[in-house]
C-alpha positions as CSV (number, residue, x, y, z in Angstrom):
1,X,-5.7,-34.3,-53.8
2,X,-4.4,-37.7,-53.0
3,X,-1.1,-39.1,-53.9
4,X,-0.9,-41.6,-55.9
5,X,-0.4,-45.3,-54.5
6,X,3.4,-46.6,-55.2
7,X,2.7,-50.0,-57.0
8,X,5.5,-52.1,-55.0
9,X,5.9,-54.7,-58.0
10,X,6.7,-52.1,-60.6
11,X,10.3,-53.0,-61.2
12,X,13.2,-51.7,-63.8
13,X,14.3,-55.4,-64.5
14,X,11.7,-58.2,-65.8
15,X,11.4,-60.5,-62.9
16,X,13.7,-63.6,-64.2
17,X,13.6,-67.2,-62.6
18,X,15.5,-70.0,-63.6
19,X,14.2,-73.0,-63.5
20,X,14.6,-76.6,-64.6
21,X,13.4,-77.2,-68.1
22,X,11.5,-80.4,-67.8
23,X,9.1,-78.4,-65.5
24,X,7.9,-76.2,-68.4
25,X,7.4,-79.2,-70.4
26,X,10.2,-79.9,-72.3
27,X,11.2,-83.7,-73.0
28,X,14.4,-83.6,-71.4
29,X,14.4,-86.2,-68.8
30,X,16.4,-89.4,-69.1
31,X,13.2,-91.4,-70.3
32,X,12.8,-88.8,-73.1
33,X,9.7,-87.7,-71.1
34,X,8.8,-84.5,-69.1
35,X,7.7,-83.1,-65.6
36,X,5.4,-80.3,-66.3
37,X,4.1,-78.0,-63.7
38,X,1.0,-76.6,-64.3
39,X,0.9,-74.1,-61.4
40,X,4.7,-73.0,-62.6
41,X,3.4,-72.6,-66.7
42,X,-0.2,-72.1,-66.6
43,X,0.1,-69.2,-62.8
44,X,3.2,-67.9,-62.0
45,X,4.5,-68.3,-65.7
46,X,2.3,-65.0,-66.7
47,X,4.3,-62.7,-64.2
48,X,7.8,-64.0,-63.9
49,X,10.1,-64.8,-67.2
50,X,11.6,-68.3,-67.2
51,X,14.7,-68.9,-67.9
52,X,15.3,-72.6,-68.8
53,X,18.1,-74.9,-67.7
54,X,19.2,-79.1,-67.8
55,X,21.9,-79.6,-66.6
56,X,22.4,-83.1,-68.4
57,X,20.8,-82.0,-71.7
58,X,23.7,-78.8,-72.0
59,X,26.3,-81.0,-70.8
60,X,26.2,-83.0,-74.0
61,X,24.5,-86.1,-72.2
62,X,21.2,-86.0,-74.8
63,X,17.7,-87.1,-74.0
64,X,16.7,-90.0,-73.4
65,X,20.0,-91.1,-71.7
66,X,20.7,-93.8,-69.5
67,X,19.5,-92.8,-66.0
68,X,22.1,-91.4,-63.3
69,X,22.7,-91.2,-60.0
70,X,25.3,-89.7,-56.8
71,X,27.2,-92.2,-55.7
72,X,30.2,-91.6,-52.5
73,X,29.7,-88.7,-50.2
74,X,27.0,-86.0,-49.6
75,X,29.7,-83.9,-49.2
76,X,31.2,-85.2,-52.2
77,X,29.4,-86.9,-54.9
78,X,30.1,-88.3,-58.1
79,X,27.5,-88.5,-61.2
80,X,27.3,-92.2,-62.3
81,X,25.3,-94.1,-64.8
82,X,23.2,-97.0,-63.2
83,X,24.1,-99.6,-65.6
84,X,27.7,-98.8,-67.3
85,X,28.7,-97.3,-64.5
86,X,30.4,-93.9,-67.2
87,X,31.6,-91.2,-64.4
88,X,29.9,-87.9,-65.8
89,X,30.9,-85.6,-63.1
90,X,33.4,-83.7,-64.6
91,X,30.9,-83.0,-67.8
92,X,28.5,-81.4,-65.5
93,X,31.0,-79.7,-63.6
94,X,32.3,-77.8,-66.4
95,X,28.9,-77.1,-67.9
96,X,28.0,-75.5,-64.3
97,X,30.5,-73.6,-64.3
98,X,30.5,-71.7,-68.0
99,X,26.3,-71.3,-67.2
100,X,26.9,-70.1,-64.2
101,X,29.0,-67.4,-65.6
102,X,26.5,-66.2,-68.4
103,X,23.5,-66.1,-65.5
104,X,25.6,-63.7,-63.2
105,X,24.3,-61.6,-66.3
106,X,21.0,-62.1,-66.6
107,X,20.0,-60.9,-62.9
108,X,17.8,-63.9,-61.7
109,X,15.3,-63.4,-58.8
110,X,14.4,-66.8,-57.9
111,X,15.0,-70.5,-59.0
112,X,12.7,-73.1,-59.1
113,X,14.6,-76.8,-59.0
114,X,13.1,-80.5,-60.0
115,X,13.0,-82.2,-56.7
116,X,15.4,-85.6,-55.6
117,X,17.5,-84.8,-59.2
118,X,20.7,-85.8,-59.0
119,X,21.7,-82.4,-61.0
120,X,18.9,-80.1,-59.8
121,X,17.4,-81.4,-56.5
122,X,18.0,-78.9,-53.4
123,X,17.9,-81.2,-50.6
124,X,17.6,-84.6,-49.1
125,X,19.1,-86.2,-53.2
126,X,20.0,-90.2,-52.4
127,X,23.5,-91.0,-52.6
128,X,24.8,-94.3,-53.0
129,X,27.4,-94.9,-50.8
130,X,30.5,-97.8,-52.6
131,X,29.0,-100.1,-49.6
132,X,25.0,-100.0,-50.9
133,X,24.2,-97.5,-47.8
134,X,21.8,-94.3,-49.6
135,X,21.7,-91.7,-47.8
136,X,19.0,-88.3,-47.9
137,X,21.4,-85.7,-47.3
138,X,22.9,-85.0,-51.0
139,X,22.4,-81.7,-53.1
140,X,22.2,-82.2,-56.8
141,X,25.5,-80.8,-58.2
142,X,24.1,-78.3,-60.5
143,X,21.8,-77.3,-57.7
144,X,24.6,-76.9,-54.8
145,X,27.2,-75.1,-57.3
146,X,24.0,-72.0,-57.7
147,X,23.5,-72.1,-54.8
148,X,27.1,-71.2,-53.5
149,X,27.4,-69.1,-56.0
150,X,23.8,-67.2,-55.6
151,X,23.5,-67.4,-51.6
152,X,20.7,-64.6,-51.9
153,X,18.7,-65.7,-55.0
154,X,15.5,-67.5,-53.4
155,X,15.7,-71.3,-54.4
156,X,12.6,-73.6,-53.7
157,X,11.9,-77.3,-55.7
158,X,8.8,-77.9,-57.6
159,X,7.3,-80.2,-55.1
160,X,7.1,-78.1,-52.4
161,X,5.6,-75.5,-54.1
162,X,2.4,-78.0,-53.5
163,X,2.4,-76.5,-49.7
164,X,0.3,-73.0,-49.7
165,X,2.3,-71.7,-47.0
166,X,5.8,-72.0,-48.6
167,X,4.8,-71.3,-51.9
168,X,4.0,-68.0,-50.8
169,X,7.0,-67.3,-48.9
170,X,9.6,-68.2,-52.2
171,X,7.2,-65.6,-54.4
172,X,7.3,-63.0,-52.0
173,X,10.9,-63.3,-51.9
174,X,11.4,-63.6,-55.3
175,X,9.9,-60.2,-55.8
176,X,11.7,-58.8,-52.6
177,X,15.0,-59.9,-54.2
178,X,13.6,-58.7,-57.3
179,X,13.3,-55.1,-56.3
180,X,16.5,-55.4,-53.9
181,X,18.2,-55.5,-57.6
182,X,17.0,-52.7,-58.8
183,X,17.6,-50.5,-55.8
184,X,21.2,-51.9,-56.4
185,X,21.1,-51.4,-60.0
186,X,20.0,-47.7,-59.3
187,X,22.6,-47.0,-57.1
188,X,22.2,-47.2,-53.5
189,X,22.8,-43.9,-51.6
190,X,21.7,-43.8,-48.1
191,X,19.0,-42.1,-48.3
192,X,17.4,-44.6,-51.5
193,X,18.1,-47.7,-48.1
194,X,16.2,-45.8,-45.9
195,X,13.2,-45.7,-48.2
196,X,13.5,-49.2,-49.2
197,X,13.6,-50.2,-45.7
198,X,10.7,-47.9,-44.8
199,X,8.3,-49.7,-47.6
200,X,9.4,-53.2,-46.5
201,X,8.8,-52.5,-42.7
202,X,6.3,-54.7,-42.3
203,X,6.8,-57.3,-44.1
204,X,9.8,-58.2,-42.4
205,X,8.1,-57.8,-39.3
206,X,5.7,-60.5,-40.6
207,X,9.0,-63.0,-40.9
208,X,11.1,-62.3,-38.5
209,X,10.7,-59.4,-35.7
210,X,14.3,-59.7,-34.5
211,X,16.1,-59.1,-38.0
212,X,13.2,-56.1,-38.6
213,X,14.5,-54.3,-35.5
214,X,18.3,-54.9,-36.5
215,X,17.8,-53.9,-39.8
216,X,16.0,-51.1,-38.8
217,X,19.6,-50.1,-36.2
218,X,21.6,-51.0,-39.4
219,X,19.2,-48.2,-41.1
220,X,19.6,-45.6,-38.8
221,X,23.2,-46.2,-38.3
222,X,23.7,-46.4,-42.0
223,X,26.6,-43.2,-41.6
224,X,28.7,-45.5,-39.4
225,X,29.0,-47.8,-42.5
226,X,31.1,-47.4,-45.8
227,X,28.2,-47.5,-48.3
228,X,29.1,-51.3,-50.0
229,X,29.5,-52.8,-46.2
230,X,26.2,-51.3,-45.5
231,X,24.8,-53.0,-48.9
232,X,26.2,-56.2,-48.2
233,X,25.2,-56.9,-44.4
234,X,21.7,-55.2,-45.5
235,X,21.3,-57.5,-48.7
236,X,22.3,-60.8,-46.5
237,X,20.2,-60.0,-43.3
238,X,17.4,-59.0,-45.7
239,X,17.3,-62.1,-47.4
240,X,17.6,-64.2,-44.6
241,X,14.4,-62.4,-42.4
242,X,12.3,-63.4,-45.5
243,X,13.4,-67.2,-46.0
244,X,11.9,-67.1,-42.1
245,X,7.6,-68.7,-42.9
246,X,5.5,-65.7,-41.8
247,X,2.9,-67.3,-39.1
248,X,-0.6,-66.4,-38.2
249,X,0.8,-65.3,-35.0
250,X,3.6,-62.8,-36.7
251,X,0.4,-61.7,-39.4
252,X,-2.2,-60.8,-36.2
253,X,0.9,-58.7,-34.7
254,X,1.5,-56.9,-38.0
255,X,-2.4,-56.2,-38.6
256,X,-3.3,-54.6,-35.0
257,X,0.2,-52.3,-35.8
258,X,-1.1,-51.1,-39.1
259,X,-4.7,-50.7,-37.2
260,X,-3.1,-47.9,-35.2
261,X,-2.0,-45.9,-37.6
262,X,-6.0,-44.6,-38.4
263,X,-7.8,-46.2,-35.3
264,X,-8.6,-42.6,-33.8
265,X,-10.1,-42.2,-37.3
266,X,-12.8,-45.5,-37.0
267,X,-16.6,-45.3,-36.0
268,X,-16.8,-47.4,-32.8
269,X,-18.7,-49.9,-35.2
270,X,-15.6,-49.7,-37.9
271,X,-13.2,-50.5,-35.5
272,X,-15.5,-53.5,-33.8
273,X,-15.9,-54.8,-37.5
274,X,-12.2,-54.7,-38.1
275,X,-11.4,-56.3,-34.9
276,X,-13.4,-58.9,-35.7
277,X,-11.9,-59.7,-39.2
278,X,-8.6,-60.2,-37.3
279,X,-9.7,-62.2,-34.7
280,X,-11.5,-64.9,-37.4
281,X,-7.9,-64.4,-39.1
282,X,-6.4,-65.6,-35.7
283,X,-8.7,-68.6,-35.3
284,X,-7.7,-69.8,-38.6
285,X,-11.9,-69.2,-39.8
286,X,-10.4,-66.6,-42.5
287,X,-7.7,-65.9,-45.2
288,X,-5.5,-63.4,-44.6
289,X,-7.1,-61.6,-47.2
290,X,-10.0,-61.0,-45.3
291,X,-8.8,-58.6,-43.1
292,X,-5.9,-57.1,-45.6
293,X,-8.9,-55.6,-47.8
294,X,-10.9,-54.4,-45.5
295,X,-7.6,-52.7,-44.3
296,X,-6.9,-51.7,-47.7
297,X,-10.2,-50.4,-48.2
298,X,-9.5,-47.9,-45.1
299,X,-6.1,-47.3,-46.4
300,X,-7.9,-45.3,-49.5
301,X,-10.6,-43.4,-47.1
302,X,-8.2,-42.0,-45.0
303,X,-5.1,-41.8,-47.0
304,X,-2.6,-43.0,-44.9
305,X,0.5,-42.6,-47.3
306,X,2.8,-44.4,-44.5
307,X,0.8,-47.6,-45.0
308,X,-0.5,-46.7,-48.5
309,X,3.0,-47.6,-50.0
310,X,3.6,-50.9,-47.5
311,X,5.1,-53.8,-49.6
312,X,3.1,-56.2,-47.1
313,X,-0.2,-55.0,-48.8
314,X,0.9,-55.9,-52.3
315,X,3.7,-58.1,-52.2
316,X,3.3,-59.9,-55.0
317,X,0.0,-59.9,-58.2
318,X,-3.1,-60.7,-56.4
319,X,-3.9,-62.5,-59.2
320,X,-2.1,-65.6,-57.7
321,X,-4.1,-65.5,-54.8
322,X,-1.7,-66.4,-52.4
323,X,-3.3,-64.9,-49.3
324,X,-6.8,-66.7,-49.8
325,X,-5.9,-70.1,-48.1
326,X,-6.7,-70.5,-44.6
């Protein structure tokens, strides 16, 4: 009898991202208006559980309000109306901190950020230097205090999520982090590492070949290590291999090392087909979901547990169809 498949998405925890509120929809923005993200309500809204934040809004500052900006230092900023010049820094400050504190309890996986706000935007934010100078290198300060205090939690903004490639890699990290918690949450004895590690082998291998083979010493020397060092470097190093973009290159090496595991089992013609379906993949003429069901498909002939229970074969609902863009 064959064992059943281990679904790699079933998790203890709802998967919970944050995310800023104009992009579900909600009039919030200074203008009274909204941002809605269709991909982010009508998609990836059916399998993740939003949890809605503005900055401005739950600092007091209302909507519509009059429009803001970062003025002085990237390092540094300051929040400053346009017109009356009203310094609102401190209000945001203080609201960042007190939400900050209630979402260490809610266990988010992921956050999604509205792009160039001076609140929420991740990267290259204008800041108005006393002199007129704007820079590109300024955080939003809602944005940057997260993010220091959630180094792990995969953050991405809205408007790259428009690039197939890295809107892939923030949803398979999401639901990496995702279940990262709940091996944490269930307590993590050595042994629970090893298997964790074992099911994510090749996905990290996909991103980043160097942290899969120190992960994997890490692993094996896990009795050299009191149990919460071991959890911290693993978390960190973990994290970090997936923020690295998988590549075609990285996939092609990952799909020929699954292929040995039940080669010896293929009909010359199998194997030839199979081959094939890789090598389109390589040439960019094919998904990469081309040659993952046609693997997956042998997966369940032969019953090879080992790559059966891979988290690189379902790393996130196939029903987002992240792997069908060449």
């Amino acid at each position: 009898m064959k064992k059943a498949a281990t679904h790699p998405l079933r998790t203890a925890l709802p998967t919970r991202i944050g995310v800023s509120r104009c992009l579900l929809g909600e009039e919030v923005r200074y203008d009274g208006g909204h941002k809605r993200d269709r991909f982010l309500t009508d998609v990836l809204g059916r399998y993740v559980e939003w949890v809605p934040i503005c900055p401005e809004v739950e600092a007091g500052l209302g909507a519509p309000r009059e429009a803001m900006r970062l003025i002085g230092t990237p390092q540094h900023p300051r929040l400053v109306t346009i017109k009356s010049g009203t310094d609102h820094t401190r209000a945001l400050e203080t609201m960042a901190t007190n939400r900050i504190e209630e979402l260490k309890h809610l266990d988010l996986a992921g956050y999604v950020f509205k792009k160039g706000s001076p609140s929420c935007g991740t990267e290259r934010v204008r800041v108005y230097y006393k002199e007129g100078v704007v820079s590109r290198n300024g955080i939003g300060l809602f944005a940057r205090a997260f993010i220091e205090q959630f180094p792990l939690i995969p953050v991405e903004e809205e408007g790259r999520l428009c690039d197939s490639t890295l809107r892939e890699n923030f949803i398979e990290r999401v639901f990496c982090y995702r279940r990262w918690q709940d091996l944490i949450h269930n307590g993590v004895t050595r042994q629970a590492l090893i298997q964790f590690h074992t099911i994510h082998k090749y996905i990290l291998l996909a991103h980043h070949p160097q942290h899969y083979k120190v992960l994997g010493r890490l692993v094996g020397e896990a009795h050299q290590h009191r149990p919460k060092d071991l959890v911290r470097r693993y978390g960190e190093l973990f994290m970090k291999a997936l923020a690295v973009k998988a590549t075609v290159r990285k996939h092609v090496n990952v799909l020929q090392h699954i292929l040995g595991h039940f080669k010896n089992r293929l009909s010359a013609h199998e194997k030839a087909e199979l081959l094939g379906v890789i090598g389109d993949y390589h040439q960019e003429l094919t998904p990469l979901i081309v040659p993952l069901t046609l693997i997956k498909h042998y997966v369940q002939i032969f019953d090879v547990g080992y790559i059966r229970d891979q988290v690189y074969l379902n790393p996130h609902p196939k029903e987002l169809m992240l792997r069908n863009h060449v």
